[in-house]
C-alpha positions in Angstrom: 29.8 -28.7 5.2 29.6 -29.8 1.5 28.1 -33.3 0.2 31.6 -34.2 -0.9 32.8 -33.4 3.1 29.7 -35.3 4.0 31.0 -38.3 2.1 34.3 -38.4 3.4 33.2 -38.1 6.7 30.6 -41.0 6.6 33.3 -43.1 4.7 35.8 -42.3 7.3 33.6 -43.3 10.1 33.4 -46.4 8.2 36.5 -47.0 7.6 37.0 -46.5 11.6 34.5 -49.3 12.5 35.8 -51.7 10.0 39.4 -51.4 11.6 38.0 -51.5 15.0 36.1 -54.7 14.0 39.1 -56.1 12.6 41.4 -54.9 15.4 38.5 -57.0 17.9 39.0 -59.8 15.4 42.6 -60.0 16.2 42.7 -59.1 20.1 40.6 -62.3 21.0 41.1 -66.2 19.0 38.3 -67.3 20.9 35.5 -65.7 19.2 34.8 -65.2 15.6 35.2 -61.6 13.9 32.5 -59.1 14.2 30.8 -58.4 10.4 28.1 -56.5 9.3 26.4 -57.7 6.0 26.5 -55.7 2.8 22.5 -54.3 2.8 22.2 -53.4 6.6 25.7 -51.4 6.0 24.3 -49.7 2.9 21.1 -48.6 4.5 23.1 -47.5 8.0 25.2 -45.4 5.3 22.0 -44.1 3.6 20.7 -43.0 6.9 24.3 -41.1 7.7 24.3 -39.1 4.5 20.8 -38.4 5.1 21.8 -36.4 8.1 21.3 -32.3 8.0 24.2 -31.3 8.5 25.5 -32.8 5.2 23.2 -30.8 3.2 23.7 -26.8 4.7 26.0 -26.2 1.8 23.3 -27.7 -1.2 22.0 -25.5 -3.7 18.6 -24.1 -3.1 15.3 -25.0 -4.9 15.5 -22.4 -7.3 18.9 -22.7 -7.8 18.5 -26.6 -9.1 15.7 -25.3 -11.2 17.9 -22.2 -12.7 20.4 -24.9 -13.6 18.1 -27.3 -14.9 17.2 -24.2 -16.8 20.4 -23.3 -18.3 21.1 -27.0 -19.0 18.3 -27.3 -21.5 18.9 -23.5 -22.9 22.5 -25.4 -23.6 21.1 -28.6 -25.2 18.5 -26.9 -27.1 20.9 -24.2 -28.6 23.5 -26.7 -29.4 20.7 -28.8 -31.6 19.4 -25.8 -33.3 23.4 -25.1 -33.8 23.7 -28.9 -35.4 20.7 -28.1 -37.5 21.6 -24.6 -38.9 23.8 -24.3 -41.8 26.9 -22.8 -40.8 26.9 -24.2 -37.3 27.1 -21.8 -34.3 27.6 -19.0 -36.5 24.8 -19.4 -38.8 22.6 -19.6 -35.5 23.9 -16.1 -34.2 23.4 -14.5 -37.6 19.7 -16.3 -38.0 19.5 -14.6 -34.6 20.4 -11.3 -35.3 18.6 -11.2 -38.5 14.7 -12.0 -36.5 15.6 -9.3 -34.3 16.6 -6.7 -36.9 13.2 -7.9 -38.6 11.4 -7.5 -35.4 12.9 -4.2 -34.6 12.3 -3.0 -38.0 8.3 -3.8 -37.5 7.9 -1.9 -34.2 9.6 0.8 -35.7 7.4 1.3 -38.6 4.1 0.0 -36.8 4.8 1.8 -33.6 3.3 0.6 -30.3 -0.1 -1.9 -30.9 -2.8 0.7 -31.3 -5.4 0.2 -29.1 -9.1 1.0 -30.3 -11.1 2.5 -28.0 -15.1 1.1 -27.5 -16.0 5.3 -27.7 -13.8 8.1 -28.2 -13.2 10.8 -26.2 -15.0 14.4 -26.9 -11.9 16.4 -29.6 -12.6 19.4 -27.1 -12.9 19.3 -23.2 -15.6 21.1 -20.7 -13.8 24.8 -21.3 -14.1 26.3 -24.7 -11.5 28.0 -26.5 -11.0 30.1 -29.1 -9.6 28.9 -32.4 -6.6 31.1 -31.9 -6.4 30.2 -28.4 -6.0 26.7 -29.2 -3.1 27.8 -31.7 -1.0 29.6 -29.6 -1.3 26.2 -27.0 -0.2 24.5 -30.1 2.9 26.8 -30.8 4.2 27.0 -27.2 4.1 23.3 -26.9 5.8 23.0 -30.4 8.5 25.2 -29.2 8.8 22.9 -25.8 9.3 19.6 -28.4 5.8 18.9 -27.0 4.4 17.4 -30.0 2.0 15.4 -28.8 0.5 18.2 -27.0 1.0 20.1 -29.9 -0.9 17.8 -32.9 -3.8 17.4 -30.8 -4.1 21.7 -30.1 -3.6 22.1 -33.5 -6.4 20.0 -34.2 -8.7 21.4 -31.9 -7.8 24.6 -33.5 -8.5 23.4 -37.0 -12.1 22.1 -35.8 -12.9 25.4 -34.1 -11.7 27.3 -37.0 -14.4 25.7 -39.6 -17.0 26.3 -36.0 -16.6 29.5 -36.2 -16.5 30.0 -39.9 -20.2 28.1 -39.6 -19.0 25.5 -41.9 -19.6 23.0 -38.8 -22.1 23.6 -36.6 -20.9 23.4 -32.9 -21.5 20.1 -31.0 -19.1 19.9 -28.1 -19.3 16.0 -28.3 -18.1 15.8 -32.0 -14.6 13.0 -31.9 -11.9 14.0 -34.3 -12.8 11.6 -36.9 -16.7 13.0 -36.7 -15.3 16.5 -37.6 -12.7 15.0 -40.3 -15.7 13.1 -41.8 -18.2 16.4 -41.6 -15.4 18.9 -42.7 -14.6 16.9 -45.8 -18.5 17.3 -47.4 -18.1 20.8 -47.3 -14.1 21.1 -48.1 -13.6 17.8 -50.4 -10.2 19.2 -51.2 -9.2 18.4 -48.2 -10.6 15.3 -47.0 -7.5 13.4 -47.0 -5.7 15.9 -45.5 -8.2 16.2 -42.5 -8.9 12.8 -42.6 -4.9 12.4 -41.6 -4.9 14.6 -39.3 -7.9 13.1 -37.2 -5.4 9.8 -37.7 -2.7 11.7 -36.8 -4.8 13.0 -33.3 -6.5 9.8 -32.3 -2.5 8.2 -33.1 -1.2 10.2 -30.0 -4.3 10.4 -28.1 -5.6 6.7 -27.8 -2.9 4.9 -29.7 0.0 5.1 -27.4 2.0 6.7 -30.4 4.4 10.0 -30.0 4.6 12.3 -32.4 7.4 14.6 -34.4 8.2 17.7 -35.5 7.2 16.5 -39.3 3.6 15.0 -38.0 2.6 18.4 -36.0 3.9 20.7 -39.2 1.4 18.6 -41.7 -1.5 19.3 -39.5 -0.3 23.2 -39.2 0.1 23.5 -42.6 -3.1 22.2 -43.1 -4.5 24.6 -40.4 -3.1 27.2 -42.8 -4.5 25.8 -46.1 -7.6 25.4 -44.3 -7.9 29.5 -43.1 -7.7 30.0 -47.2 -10.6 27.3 -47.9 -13.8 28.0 -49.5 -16.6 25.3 -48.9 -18.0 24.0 -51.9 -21.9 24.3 -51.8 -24.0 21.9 -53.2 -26.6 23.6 -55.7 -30.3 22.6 -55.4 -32.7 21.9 -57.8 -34.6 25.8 -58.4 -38.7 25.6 -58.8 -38.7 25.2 -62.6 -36.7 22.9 -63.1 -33.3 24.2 -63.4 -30.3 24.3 -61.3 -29.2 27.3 -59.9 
């Protein structure tokens, strides 16, 4: 039963005394009419309405609060409508325009990067060859594995200059460690390994993913870096002179 049904009901059974009373009052001259004063009648009708069985169709807690909800939503959009030039138009396109913007940022920046207190070893507890590590890189390349496939290709590029002796080997060595030690000897490409490092740590600890363009940079670098000579540093000879 709804509060409106509720209502009618109480005000019916009201209606029903009153006649009654007044249907007393005229069945006997003898004794005065039977009234009930204004306050007691309210309270007795405050008491009825009260009653359970008025209130099995009434919205639920939440529901009250959804609407209250949606009520100041309305009253809030309708002021900032008022306010904005071009009324409830204006709004929407001020709208759409902050989301754009917002869209726009992730989209450039990418997923909030997330620095790690140490990074991980480049390599884990089984070594591999440098070639080993490029043939993982192409076969996930030719999956659309990038991910997978920038940080093999990076391993690969790191055991490469291992092997060549141009690093010595230290299986704890991070990405940017190598990028950092690789660029002394190879200053040619320091940026280049110093991007890819960015590019590995981006998709390893970052959250990022990467593309087909981001794993071909760090291959061709892998190829650049295969045709590489290290530039040695001359020292000072016993009489003086460099040598």
């Amino acid at each position: 039963m709804s509060m409106a049904g509720g209502v009618l009901t109480a005000a019916s059974a009201m209606s029903g005394a009153a006649r009654l009373t007044t249907f007393a009052s005229r069945g006997s001259c003898d004794e005065p009419p039977v009234t009930v004063p204004r306050d007691p009648a309210r309270e007795a009708a405050r008491r009825e309405l009260a009653k359970r069985m008025y209130h099995e169709n009434d919205p639920s807690l939440f529901q009250r609060a959804l609407n209250a909800f949606w009520e100041w939503l309305g009253r809030l959009l309708a002021k900032a409508a008022s306010a904005t030039p071009g009324g409830s138009l204006g709004l929407l396109v001020a709208v759409l325009c902050v989301i754009a913007v917002l869209a726009a940022l992730w989209w450039r920046l990418g997923t909030p990067r997330r620095s790690p207190v140490a990074a991980a070893p480049l390599f884990d507890e089984r070594p591999r060859t440098a070639a080993e590590h490029r043939a993982a890189a192409e076969a996930h390349a030719a999956q659309g594995h990038w991910n997978q496939a920038v940080q093999e290709r990076m391993r690969a590029i790191v055991r490469a200059l291992e092997e060549r002796a141009l690093l010595d080997v230290r299986p704890g060595r991070t990405a940017d460690e190598a990028a950092a030690e690789a660029g002394h000897v190879l200053p040619a490409h320091a940026d280049g390994l110093h991007a890819a490092a960015r590019h590995f740590d981006d998709v390893t600890y970052g959250g990022r993913t990467a593309d087909q363009q981001s794993y071909q940079r760090v291959a061709q670098l892998d190829s650049d870096l295969e045709r590489a000579h290290p530039t040695l540093v001359n020292s000072a000879a016993p009489d003086g002179k460099t040598g």
